[in-house]
N, C-alpha and C positions, 0 to 999 in steps of 0.2 A: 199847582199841579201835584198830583199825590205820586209818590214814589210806588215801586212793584215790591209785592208781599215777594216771601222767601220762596227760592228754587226747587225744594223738596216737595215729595209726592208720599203720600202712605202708600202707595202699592210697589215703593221700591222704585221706582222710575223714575231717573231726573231729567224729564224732557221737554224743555220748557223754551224753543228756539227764538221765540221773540222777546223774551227777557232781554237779553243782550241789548235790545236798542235802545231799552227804556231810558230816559235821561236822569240822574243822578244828582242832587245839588253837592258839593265838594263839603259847603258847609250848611250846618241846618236842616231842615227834613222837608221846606217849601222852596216851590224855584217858581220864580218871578223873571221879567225880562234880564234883570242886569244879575240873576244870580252865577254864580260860577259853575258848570257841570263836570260831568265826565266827557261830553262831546267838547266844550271849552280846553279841557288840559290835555286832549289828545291832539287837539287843533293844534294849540302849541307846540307841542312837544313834533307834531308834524314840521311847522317851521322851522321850532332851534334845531331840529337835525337836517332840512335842504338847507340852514345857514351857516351850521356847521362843516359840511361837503364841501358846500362852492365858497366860502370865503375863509374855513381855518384848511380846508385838502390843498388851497392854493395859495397859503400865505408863505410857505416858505419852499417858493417854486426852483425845481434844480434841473438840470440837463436828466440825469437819472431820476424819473421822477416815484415817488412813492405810491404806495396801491391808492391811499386819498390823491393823492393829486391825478393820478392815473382813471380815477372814477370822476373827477371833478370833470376832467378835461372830457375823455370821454362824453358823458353829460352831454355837457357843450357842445360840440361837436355836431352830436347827434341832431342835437333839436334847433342848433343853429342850421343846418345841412336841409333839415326839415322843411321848415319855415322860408327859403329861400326856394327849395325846391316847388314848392306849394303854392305860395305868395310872391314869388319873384323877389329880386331886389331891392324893390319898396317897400315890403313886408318887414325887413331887416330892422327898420327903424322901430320895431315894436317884438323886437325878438325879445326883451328885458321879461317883456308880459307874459309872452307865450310857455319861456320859460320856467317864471314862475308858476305858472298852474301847472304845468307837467309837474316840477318839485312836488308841490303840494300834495296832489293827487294821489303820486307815486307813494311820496312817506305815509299819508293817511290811510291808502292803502295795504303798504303793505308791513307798516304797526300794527295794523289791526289784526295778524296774525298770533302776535306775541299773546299766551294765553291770560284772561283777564283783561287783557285791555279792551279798547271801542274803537267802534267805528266808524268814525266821522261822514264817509261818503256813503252808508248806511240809511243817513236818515236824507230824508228829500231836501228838507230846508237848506244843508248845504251846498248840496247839488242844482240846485234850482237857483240858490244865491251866484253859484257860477257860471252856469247855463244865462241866466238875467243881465248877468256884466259882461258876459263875449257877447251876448246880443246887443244888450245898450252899446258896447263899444264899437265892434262891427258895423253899427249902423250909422254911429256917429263919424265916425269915420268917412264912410258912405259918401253921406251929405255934404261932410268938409272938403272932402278933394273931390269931389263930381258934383256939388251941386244937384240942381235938377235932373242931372244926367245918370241920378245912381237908380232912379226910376227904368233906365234901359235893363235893370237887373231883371224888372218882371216883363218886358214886354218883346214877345219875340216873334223878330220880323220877320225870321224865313215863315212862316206860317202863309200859308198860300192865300188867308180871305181876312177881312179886316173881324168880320164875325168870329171867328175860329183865335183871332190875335185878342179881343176882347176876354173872350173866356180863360183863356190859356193865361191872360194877363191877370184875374182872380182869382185863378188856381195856383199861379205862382205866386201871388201874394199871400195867399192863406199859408201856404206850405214853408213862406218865410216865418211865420212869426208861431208858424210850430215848431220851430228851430229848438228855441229855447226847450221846450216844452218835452221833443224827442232827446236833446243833449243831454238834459239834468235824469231823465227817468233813467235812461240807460244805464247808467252808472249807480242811480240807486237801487235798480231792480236786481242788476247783476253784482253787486256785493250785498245785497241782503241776504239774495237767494243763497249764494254759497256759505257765509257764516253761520247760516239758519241748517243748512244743511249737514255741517259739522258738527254742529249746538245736536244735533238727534242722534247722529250716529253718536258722540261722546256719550248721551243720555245711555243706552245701549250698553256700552260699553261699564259704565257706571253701575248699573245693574246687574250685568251678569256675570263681572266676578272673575275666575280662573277662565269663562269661558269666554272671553270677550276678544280674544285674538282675531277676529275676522274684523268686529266695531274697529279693532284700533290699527290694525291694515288698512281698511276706511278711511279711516281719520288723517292718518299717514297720506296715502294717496292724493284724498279731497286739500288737504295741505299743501302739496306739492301742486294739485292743479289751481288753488286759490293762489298760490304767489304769481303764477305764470299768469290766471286772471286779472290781477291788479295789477302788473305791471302791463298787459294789454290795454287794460281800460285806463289808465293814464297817458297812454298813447293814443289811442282812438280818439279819445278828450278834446285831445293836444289836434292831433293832422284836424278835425272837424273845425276847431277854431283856425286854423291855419286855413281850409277852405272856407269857410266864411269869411276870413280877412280877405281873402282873395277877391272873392267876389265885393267885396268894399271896394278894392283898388281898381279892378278893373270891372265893372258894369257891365260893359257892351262885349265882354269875351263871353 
């Protein structure tokens, strides 16, 4: 895959908002499946920092606790409260998971602010890679504790005719395994669009010099509303697999 020519413009304008996504090999100038990118060291660095929170914010826990543990626990809390609120009881045995993806999500997101870096829930592949595993899992799930019975997911009996239960039974099935399909776009659509959209105004601003106070009140602003964005959308993420797991555990509700 060939990398992206340079950000510059001869008319003075640097506005080039899908640059940003391109993918980057770390070394070399070809990327192949196992090459290492920019979306790879952001992945990371999304990780060592939710592993850094939740396992150095609580390693040295105290009655008074620190802003790290104080945000660790928090965390916790939250998206344990979540998950049980959502999934019941039963749901708790898979909080490990749920939480991990919020972490993820969350840091990918909202690294990707820091100027220069990437942004991993940007491109589809990863979003689709997570959207595929709450689907695979949810579903396996399904099967293992309901059996035949996770099938009462799509068939629904208040429906007053068996005709009317037939259909309704195909539309719910179609509408399942668009799950994945609606989870991953939404997350890629709504952080392309706002990084893309800062990527112009900054062009903007880059261009015009002494007069660019209004671009970089923009910039400012769209900043302020993209953090509040990614931390949303790691939430939405999160409660939508949380109703999915639900629907795994309990079918016939």
């Amino acid at each position: 895959m060939a990398t992206a020519g340079p950000d510059t413009d001869p008319t003075g304008f640097n506005i080039h908002p899908m640059d940003q996504f391109l993918l980057r090999p770390l070394f070399g100038d070809q990327i192949h499946w196992y090459t290492p990118t920019n979306a790879t060291l952001w992945m990371f660095i999304a990780v060592a920092a939710a592993t850094l929170l939740m396992v150095a914010g609580t390693r040295g826990r105290a009655l008074v606790p620190s802003r790290a543990q104080s945000a660790a626990e928090v965390t916790y809390g939250f998206i344990r409260k979540m998950v049980e609120d959502v999934a019941g009881r039963e749901g708790a045995k898979y909080f490990p998971y749920i939480l991990t993806i919020f972490l993820f999500i969350l840091f990918a997101n909202v690294l990707a602010l820091i100027p220069t870096s990437f942004s991993p829930t940007s491109h589809i592949a990863v979003t689709a890679t997570l959207g595929i595993a709450v689907f695979v899992t949810v579903t396996t799930i399904g099967f293992v504790k309901n059996g035949p019975g996770f099938l009462k997911l799509f068939w629904v009996s208040e429906a007053p005719t068996l005709a009317l239960r037939i259909v309704l039974f195909f539309i719910e099935l179609i509408s399942y395994f668009i799950r994945p399909v609606s989870h991953s776009v939404r997350l890629f659509g709504v952080m392309t669009a706002g990084h893309a959209v800062v990527k112009v105004f900054a062009g903007f601003a880059g261009a015009l010099g002494i007069a660019a106070i209004l671009p970089i009140t923009a910039i400012v602003a769209m900043l302020a509303l993209e953090l509040l964005v990614a931390v949303i959308q790691a939430y939405v993420f999160t409660i939508l697999t949380c109703v999915y797991l639900n629907d795994a555990l309990h079918p016939g509700h």
